[in-house]
KOLNU-826457 format. One record per residue (C-alpha): x, y, z. Coordinates in steps of 0.001 Angstrom, whole numbers, padded with zeros to 6 digits, always signed. Example, Ala and Ser with C-alpha at 12.3 -4.5 7.8 and 13.67 -1.06 7.14 Angstrom:
2
+012300-004500+007800+013670-001060+007140
***
This chain:
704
+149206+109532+110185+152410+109530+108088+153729+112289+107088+153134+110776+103073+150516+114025+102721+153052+116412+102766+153519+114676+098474+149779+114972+098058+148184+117652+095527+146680+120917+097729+142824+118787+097112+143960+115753+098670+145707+117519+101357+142748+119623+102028+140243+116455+102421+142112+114030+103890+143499+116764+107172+139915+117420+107505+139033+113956+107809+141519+113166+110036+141208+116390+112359+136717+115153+112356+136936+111472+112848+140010+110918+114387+138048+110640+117809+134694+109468+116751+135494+106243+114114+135757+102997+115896+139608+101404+115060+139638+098974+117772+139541+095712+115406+142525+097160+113318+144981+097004+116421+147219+094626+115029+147096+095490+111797+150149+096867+109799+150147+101235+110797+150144+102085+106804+146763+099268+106772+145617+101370+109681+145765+104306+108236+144468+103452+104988+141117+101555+106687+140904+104818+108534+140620+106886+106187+138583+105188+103983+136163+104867+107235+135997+108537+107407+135054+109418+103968+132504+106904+104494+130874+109226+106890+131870+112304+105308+129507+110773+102827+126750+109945+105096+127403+113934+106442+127167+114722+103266+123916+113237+101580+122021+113444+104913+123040+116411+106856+123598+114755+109901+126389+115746+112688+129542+113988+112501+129362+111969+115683+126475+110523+113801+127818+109952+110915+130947+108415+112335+128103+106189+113868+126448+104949+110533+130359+103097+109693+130043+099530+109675+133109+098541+107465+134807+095799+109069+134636+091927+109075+131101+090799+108436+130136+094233+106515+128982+092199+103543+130134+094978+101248+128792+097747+103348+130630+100530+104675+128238+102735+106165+124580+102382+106687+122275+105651+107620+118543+106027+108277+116369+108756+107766+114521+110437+111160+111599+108777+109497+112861+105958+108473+111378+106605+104361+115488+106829+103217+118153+104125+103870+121303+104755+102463+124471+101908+101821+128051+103462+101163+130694+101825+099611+134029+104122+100073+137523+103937+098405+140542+105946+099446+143341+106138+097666+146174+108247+098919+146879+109114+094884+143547+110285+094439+142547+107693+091901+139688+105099+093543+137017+103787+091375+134635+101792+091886+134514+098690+090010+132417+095866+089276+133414+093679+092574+132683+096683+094475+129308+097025+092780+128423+093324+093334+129215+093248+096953+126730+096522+097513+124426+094735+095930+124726+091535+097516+124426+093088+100537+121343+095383+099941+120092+091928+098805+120858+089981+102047+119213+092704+104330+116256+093260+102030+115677+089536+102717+116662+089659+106455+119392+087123+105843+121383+088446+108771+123166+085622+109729+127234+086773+109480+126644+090368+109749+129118+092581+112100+128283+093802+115361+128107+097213+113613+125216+096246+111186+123629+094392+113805+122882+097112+116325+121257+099249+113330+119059+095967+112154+115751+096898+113723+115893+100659+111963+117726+099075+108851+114298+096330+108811+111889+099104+109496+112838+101025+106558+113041+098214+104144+109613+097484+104860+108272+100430+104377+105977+101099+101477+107643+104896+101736+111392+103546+101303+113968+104730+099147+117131+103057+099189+119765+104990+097980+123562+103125+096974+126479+105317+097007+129672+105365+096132+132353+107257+097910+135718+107806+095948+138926+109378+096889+139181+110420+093077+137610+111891+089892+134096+109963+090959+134530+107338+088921+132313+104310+088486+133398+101655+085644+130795+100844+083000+130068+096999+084337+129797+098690+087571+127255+101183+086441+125516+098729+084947+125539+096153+088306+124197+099526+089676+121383+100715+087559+119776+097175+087174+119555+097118+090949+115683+098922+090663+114832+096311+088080+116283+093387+090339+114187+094734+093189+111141+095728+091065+111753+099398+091360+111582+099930+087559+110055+102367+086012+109558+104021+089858+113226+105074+090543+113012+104490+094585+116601+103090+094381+118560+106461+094053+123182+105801+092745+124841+108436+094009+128445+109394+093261+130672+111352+095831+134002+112116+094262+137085+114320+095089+135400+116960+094199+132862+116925+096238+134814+115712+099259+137019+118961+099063+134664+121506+098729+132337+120119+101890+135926+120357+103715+135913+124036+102866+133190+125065+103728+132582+122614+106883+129040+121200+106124+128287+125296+106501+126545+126293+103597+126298+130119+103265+123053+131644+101606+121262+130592+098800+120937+132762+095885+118177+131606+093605+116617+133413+090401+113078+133212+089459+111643+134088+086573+108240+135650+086235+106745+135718+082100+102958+135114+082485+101072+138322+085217+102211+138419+088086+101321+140934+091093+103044+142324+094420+102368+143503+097991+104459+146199+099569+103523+146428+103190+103606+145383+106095+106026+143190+104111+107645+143039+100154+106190+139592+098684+105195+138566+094666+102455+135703+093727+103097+134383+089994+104091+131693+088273+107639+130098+087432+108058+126990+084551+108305+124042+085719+112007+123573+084645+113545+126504+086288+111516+124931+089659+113415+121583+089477+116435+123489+088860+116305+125086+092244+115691+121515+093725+118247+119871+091874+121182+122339+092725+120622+123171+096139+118493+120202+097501+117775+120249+101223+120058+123621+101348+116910+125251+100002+114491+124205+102662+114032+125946+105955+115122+124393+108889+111234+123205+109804+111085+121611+106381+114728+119595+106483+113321+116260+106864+110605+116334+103938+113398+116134+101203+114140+112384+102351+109990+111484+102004+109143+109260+099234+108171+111111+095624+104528+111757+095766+103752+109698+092406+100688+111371+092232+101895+114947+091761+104322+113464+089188+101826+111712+087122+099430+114464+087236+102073+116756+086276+103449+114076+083018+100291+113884+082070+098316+117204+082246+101243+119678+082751+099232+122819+081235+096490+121733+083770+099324+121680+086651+098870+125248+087430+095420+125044+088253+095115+121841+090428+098703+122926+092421+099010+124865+095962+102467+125470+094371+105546+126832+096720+105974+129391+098943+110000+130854+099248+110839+133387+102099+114411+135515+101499+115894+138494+102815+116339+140442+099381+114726+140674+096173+115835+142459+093171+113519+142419+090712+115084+143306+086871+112719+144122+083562+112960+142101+080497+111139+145279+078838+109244+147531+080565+109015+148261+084079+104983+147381+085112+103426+144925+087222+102725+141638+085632+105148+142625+082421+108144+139761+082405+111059+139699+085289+113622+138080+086648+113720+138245+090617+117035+137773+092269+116483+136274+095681+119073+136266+098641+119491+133760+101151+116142+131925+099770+114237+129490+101400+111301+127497+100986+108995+127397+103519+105599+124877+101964+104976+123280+098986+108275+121330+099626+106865+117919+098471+105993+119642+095410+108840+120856+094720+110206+117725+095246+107643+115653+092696+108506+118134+089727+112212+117934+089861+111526+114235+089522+108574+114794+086975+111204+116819+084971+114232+114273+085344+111531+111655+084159+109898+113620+081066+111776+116788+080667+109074+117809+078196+107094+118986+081125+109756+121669+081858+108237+124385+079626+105212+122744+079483+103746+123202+083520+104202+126111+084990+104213+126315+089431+102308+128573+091103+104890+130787+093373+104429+133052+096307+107801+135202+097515+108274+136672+100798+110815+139612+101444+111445+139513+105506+114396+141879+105469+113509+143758+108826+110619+141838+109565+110766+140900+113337+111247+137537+114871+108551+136511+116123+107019+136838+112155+109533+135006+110913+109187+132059+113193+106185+131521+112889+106124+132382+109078+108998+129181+108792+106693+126523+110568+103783+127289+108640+102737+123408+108199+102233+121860+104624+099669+122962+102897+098815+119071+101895+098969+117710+105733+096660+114614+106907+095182+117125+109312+094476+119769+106932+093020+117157+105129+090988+115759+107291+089554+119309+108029+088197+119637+104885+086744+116017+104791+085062+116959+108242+082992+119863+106467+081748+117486+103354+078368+117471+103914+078321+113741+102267+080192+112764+105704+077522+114121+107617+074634+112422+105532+076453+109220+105757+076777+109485+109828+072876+110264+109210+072220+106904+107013+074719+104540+109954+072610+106127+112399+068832+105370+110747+069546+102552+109099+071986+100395+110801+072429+101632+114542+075938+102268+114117+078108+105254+114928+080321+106957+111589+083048+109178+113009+084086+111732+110252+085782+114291+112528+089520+114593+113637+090166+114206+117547+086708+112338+118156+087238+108902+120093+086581+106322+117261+084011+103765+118014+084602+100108+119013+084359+097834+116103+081128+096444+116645+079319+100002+117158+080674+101491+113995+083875+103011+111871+085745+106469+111636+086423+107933+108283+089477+106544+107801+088768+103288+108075+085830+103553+105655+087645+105114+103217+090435+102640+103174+088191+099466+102353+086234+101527+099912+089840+102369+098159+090075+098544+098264+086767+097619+096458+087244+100246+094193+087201+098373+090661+090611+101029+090034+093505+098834+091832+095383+101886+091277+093449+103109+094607+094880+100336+096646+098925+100850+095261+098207+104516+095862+097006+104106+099545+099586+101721+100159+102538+104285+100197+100223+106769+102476+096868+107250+103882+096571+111184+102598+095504+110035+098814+092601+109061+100118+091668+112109+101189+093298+114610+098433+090485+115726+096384+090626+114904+092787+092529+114723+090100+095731+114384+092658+093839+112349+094583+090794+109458+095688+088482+111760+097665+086077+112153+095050+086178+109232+093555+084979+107491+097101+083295+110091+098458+081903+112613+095899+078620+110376+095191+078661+109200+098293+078147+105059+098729+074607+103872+100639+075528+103713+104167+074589+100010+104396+076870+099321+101798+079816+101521+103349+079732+099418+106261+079345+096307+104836+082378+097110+102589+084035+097793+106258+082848+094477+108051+084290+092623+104483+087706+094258+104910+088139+093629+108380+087590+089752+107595+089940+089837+105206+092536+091264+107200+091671+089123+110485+092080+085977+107830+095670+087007+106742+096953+087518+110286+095497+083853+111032+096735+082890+108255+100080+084044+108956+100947+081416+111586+101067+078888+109450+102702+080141+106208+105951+079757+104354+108045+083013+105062+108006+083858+101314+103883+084305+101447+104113+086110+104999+106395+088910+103165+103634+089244+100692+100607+089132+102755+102602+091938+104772+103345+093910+101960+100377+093177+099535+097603+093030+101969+095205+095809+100407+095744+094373+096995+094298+091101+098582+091440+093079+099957+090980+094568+096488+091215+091241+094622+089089+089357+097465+086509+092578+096632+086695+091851+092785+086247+088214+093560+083026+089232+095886+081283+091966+094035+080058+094459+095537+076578+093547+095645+077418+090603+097417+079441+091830+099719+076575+091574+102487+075968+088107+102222+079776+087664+102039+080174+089313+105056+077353+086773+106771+078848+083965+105646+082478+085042+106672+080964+085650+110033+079443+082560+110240+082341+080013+109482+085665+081786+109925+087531+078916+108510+085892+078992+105438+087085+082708+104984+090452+082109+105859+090510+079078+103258+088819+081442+100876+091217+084780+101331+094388+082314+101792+093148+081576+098140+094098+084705+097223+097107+084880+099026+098539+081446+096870+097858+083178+093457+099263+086633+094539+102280+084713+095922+102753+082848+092978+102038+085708+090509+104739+087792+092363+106932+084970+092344+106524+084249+088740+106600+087773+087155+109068+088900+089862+111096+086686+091435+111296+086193+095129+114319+088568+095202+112268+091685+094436+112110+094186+096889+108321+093790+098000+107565+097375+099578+107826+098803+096091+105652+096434+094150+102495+097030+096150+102896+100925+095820+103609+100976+092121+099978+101021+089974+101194+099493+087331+102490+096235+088655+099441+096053+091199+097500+096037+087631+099478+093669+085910+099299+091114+089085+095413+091754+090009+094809+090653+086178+096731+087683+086480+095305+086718+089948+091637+087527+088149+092638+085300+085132+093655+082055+087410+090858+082538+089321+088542+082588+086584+090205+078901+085165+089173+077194+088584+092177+078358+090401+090636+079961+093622+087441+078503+095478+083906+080506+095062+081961+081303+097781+078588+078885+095784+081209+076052+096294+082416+076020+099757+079563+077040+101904+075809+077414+101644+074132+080644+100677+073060+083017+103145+069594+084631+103320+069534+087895+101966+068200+090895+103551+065067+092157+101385+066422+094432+099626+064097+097061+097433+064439+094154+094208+062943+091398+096393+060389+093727+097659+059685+094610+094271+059637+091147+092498+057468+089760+095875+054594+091728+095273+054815+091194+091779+054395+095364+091568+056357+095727+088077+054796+093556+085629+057192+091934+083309+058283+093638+080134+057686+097232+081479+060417+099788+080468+062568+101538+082816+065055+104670+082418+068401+105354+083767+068711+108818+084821+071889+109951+085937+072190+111244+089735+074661+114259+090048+075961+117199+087482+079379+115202+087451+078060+111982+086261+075620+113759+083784+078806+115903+082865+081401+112602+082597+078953+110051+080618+075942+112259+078930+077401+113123+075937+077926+108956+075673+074425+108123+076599+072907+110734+073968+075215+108877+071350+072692+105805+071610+069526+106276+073134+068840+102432+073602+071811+103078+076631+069064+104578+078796+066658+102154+078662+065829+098404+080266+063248+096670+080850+062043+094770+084162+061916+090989+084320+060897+089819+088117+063884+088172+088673+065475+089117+092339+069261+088542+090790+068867+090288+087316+065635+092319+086569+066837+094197+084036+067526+093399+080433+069223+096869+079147+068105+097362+075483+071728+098249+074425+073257+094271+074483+069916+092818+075744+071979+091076+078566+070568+090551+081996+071944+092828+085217+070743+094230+088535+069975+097096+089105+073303+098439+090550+075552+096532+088153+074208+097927+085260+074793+101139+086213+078639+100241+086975+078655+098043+083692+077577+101520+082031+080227+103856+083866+082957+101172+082611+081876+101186+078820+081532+105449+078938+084951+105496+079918+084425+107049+083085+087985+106959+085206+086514+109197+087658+083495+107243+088543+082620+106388+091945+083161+103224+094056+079340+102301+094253+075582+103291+093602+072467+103056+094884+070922+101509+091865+067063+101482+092430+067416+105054+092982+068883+105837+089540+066622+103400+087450+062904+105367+086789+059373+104154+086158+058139+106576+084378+055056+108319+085745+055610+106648+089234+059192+107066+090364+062711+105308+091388+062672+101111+092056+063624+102944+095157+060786+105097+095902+057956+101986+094531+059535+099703+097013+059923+102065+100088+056308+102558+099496+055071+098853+099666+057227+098473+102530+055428+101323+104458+052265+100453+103587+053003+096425+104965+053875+098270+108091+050949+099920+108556+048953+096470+107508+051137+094836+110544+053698+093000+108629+054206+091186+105610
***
């Protein structure tokens, strides 16, 4: 280098020796050998800080970072390129030195980023530099992840300044790649600023020093070790996050700061934040001092301020996470929410405690999870139900060898489809960015919803056979479509299985299932039905620029498409099943038991009778409201037997009582019923119970 930085304020000094004494070994230079030495320099150093930057936002060594540089011919705009361990954050630096400390970044700069996010969202990777191209299968793996967050950053040499039409270019990049409303595509600004003080300290950060403040009871435990369970506001919480970001976390934790918001967390917390207490595990922060000071007087429980040295948190890191972006999104919920907060004072404590006291696992894991899913003793009755009834094996607990496909399905698997044919597609965009909603009990998450009245066996597995033909359809159907429709078949493919569900009814779904089995072309004509109307929904209220992994995980743009798909398909669009192939025979079910023995005459009253303290709880008060809403009466018809008294339309059994959970308003209702067993003869018992006895008794006659 010149010696031009002996002119340079002390700042620029500071950052550009410490630049040049980390990267001077470790950035690649070898395609600027015959360039000009000032050009040298000047594409060196602006090189550097575009690692420093990747150092910077991910916390990575420097030989890495210096690895992430791809500025060079062919970089399409891109300096540097980093992936998260995991592969749920991508991050695309554009960097400007300027030896006078003045670089902004200005609207060219912002429309090459973003022509190059572009290009490698699309895999257009024709042109790119040998530097891109050896990250391309980690760069492609995160982009098509349902869990990505892209994050665009400039990197200045100067007072970290962006111009407006560059901040504008920027900030319409989510809406470009249909991140609005959702925020996955994070602008980050580096400046001077913050280019000095990381060469100070040298990526070291020393302790953090946190305050938290403790106004509603709160309690303490003196031995073996000092620790405090209350509550801090939900503000003061983000605060943390937002000023000391992954600094905060312990070392076990580092890598959960780059996983994707949990938009379930947020949206419980936006929209019941005085409930947020109660439903939350909250965080748990270890340090190695607290003092504790007295607002008035000095009593358990009365309000304090804790002072905590060298803090850091140790679980409830996603949650953390979710309300600093809760906040940033509706700071209303700030004073509104409070988290629950456990502190742990480990001055003296010996190591072995504190080792194991920093990997304590999340409290929210997929295998804690599942634990609690293996003791539901709804899993158990449904293993009971596959076993009696169908000769298939359920698997409900972790580590047990799942069965082959023909013999049965595991948990998972069950709980996916039913997520699918749940009449909520906010299930499906949910699941899409991770398996664990399905399992989170309710009101963060699905369990209850699929499993708390737990769905007929029979009907759990023929939900399973239905999804597995839809998904064997799309990967046939792959081979032969346009690229454009592969990307959303790839991306979209539960909110197929949830429109193909919709399309099917769940009633049907058995004779679907035969007739799928039967001719597999005419199911992969039928579900590549669905995949033209998705395609050309997407394409129409999207654009085929939009960054698909973010559609199919955002609720309310899986809504908006599923209603458009439903409304084209409704005009004549999509094929039905009447049209395309013949009927199958249906199983006798308890209706065509019933209406074949002619053992209800017609015109006889029935009553619904709700099956569980939650649904008598969530649509009671609506069903005293009108009386006539309990009541049908029985026609011997095997489709529709039952004319309910409060519209005097037609339904089965099983529809009406989903037709009735709709109109009560019931958002929490299950994803089927077993309706015989809720609709009442009075005097005699369930449709279920009348036709389980005719069926015994034809057994005992030899047959019917």
């Amino acid at each position: 280098m010149d010696d031009a930085s002996d002119d340079l304020p002390g700042v620029m000094r500071v950052v550009r020796g410490h630049l040049t004494e980390t990267y001077a070994d470790l950035i690649d230079v070898g395609d600027l050998d015959r360039r000009p030495p000032q050009v040298r320099d000047l594409s060196f150093l602006s090189r550097a800080l575009a690692a420093q930057a990747v150092r910077i936002l991910t916390e990575c060594s420097a030989p890495e970072a210096a690895a992430a540089v791809t500025d060079g011919e062919g970089d399409h705009g891109i300096d540097a390129i980093a992936v998260s361990p995991n592969g749920s954050d991508i991050w695309f630096v554009q960097a400007k030195w300027s030896d006078r400390g003045r670089a902004v970044l200005g609207e060219d700069g912002a429309l090459k980023l973003v022509a190059g996010l572009r290009r490698l969202a699309n895999r257009h990777y024709d042109g790119v530099n040998v530097k891109i191209n050896r990250q391309l299968t980690r760069i492609d793996e995160a982009l098509s992840s349902p869990r990505c967050t892209v994050h665009l950053v400039a990197a200045l040499a100067g007072g970290g300044q962006v111009t407006y039409q560059a901040e504008q270019r920027l900030t319409r990049v989510g809406q470009e790649f249909g991140f609005d409303g959702r925020t996955p595509v994070k602008v980050h600004t580096l400046g001077l600023a913050d280019f000095h003080t990381f060469a100070r300290l040298h990526a070291a950060p020393g302790p953090v020093q946190i305050t938290a403040t403790l106004t509603q009871g709160w309690h303490t435990v003196h031995t073996p070790y000092l620790a405090f369970a209350g509550s801090v506001p939900a503000g003061e919480a983000a605060a943390w996050f937002e000023a000391h970001g992954p600094h905060l976390l312990a070392p076990a934790l580092r890598n959960t700061r780059s996983d994707r918001i949990d938009q379930a967390i947020v949206e419980q917390l936006v929209e019941e934040p005085e409930n947020f207490w109660y439903y939350s595990n909250g965080v748990t922060l270890m340090c190695d001092s607290v003092q504790a000071q007295f607002f008035g007087r000095r009593l358990q429980g009365e309000p304090a301020r804790l002072e905590l040295g060298n803090a850091r948190l140790i679980n409830g890191a996603r949650t953390l996470a979710a309300v600093a972006h809760a906040v940033a999104q509706h700071p209303a919920t700030a004073e509104q929410a409070l988290v629950p907060l456990r502190v742990i004072c480990v001055d003296n404590a010996p190591e072995g405690f504190l080792s194991q006291l920093s990997a304590t696992p999340q409290s929210d894991s997929h295998t804690d999870l599942l634990d609690q899913v293996a003791a539901d003793p709804q899993q158990l009755r449904i293993r009971e139900e596959f076993a009696a009834e169908l000769g298939k094996q359920y698997v409900f607990k972790r580590g047990a060898p799942p069965p082959s496909p023909s013999a049965g399905c595991t948990v998972q698997e069950a709980a996916l489809a039913l997520a699918c044919a749940h009449r909520d597609v906010s299930l499906s965009a949910h699941t899409s960015a991770g398996l664990e909603h399905l399992f989170r009990p309710s009101p963060a998450g699905a369990y209850n919803r699929l499993f708390g009245q737990a769905p007929p066996g029979r009907q759990i597995w023929a939900v399973v056979q239905a999804h597995r033909l839809v998904q064997n359809a799309l990967a046939d159907i792959a081979r032969t479509e346009s690229p454009w429709r592969r990307e959303v078949m790839d991306h979209g493919d539960l909110l197929i299985s949830h429109l193909a569900f919709q399309s099917i009814g769940l009633e049907d779904t058995e004779d679907w299932v035969h007739n799928a089995q039967r001719d597999p072309d005419w199911a992969k004509r039928w579900t590549g039905g669905i995949v033209r109307l998705l395609a050309a929904a997407v394409t129409d209220r999207y654009g085929q620029s939009v960054f698909l992994a973010s559609v199919f995980t955002d609720a309310s743009k899986c809504r908006v498409l599923a209603e458009i798909v439903s409304r084209a398909s409704a005009t004549g669009n999509q094929e039905s099943t009447a049209n395309t192939v013949a009927p199958a025979r249906r199983r006798r079910n308890s209706i065509s038991v019933l209406v074949d023995h002619g053992r209800i005459p017609d015109g006889t009253r029935l009553i619904y009778r709700p099956g569980s303290p939650p649904e008598e709880a969530a649509i009671g008060d609506w069903l005293h409201e009108n009386p006539r809403r309990y009541l049908a009466t029985w026609v011997n018809d095997r489709q529709r037997p039952l004319i309910w008294e409060a519209d005097q339309q037609a339904y089965s059994p099983t529809g009406l009582i989903m037709h009735i959970w709709r109109e009560a308003g019931w958002g929490e209702a299950p994803v089927a019923v077993q309706g015989p067993a809720r609709w009442f003869l009075p005097g005699e018992g369930t449709l279920a119970d009348l036709a389980g006895e005719l069926v015994r008794a034809a057994a005992l006659d030899g047959g019917a």
